[in-house]
C-alpha positions in Angstrom: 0.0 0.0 0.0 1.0 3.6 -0.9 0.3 6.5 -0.8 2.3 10.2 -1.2 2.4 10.4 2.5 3.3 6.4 3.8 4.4 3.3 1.7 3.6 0.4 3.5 5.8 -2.7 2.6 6.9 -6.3 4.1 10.4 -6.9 5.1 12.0 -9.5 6.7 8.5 -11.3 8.3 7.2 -7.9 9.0 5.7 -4.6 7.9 6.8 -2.1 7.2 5.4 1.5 7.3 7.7 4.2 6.5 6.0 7.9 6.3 7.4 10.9 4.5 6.1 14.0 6.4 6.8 17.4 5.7 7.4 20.2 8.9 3.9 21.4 8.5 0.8 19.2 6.9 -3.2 20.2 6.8 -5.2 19.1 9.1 -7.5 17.7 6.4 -4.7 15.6 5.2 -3.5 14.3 8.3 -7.0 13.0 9.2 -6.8 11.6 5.8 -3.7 9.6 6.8 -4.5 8.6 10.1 -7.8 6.7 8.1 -5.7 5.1 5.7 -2.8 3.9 8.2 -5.8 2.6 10.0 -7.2 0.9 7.8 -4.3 -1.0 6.8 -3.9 -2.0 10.5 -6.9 -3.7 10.7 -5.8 -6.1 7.9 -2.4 -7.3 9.5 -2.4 -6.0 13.3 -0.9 -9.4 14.5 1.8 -9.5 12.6 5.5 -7.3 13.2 5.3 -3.7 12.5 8.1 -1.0 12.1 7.6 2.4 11.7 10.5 4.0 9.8 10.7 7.7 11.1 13.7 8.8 8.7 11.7 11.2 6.1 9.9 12.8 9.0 10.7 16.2 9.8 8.0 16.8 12.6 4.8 14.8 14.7 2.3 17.0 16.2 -0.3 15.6 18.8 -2.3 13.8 15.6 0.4 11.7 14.6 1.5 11.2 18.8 -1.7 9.6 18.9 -2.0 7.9 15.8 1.1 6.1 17.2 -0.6 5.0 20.7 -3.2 4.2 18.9 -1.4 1.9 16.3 0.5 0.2 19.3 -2.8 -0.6 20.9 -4.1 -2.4 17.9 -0.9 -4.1 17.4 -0.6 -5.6 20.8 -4.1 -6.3 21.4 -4.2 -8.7 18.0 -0.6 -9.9 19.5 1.8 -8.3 17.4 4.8 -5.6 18.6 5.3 -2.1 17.0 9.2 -0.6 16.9 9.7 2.7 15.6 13.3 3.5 14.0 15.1 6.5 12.3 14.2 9.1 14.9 16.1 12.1 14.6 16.8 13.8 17.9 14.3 16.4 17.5 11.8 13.6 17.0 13.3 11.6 19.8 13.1 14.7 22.0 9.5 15.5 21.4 8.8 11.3 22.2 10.6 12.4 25.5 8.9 15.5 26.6 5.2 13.4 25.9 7.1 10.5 27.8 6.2 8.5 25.3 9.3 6.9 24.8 8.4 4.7 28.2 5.6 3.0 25.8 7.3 2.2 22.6 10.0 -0.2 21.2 12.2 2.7 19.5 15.3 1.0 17.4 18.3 2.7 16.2 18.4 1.3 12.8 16.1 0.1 10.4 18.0 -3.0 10.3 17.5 -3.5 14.1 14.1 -2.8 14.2 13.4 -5.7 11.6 15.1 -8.1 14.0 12.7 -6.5 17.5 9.3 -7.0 14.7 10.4 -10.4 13.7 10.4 -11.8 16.8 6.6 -12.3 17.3 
């Protein structure tokens, strides 16, 4: 699945959802998003998911909750969610929301496939 915002693909026994995000997005579009990242959770929740963070420049309290929301989902159906290519802006807003205490966050890509394939 893709779309201009996420690409969703399988790697390694798991998916893989890797958004490109821009500093500043609509609000129209981001609910847009959130739908279709949704939507595509519903289909594979109990499988391995990484989130590749690498093209993101910012996450306001939408995406934040998309997130919390997407780990949920995963969990409940028995799956794990590990994010990966956080820069250290991105890391630091996870840390001021202390939302770094609830998700699997990865260094690389690479060892984020390893965490996901492990379910």
């Amino acid at each position: 699945m893709s779309s201009d915002r996420f690409q969703i693909t399988h790697e390694q026994s798991a998916n893989v959802l890797h958004f490109v995000l821009p500093a500043t997005i609509d609000t129209m579009e981001i609910d847009g998003l959130i739908e279709a990242v949704l939507k595509q959770l519903t289909s594979r929740g109990e499988q391995g998911w990484v989130v590749d963070l690498s093209q993101v420049e910012y996450l306001g309290s939408s995406m934040l909750g998309l997130f919390v929301n997407m780990r949920e989902r995963i969990r409940q159906a028995g799956g794990i969610l590990v994010l990966c290519g956080m820069s250290p802006q991105l890391l630091q807003i996870f840390k001021t929301c202390c939302l770094e205490r609830l998700f699997t966050i990865a260094k690389s890509r690479a060892d984020a496939l390893a965490l996901a394939a492990r379910v």
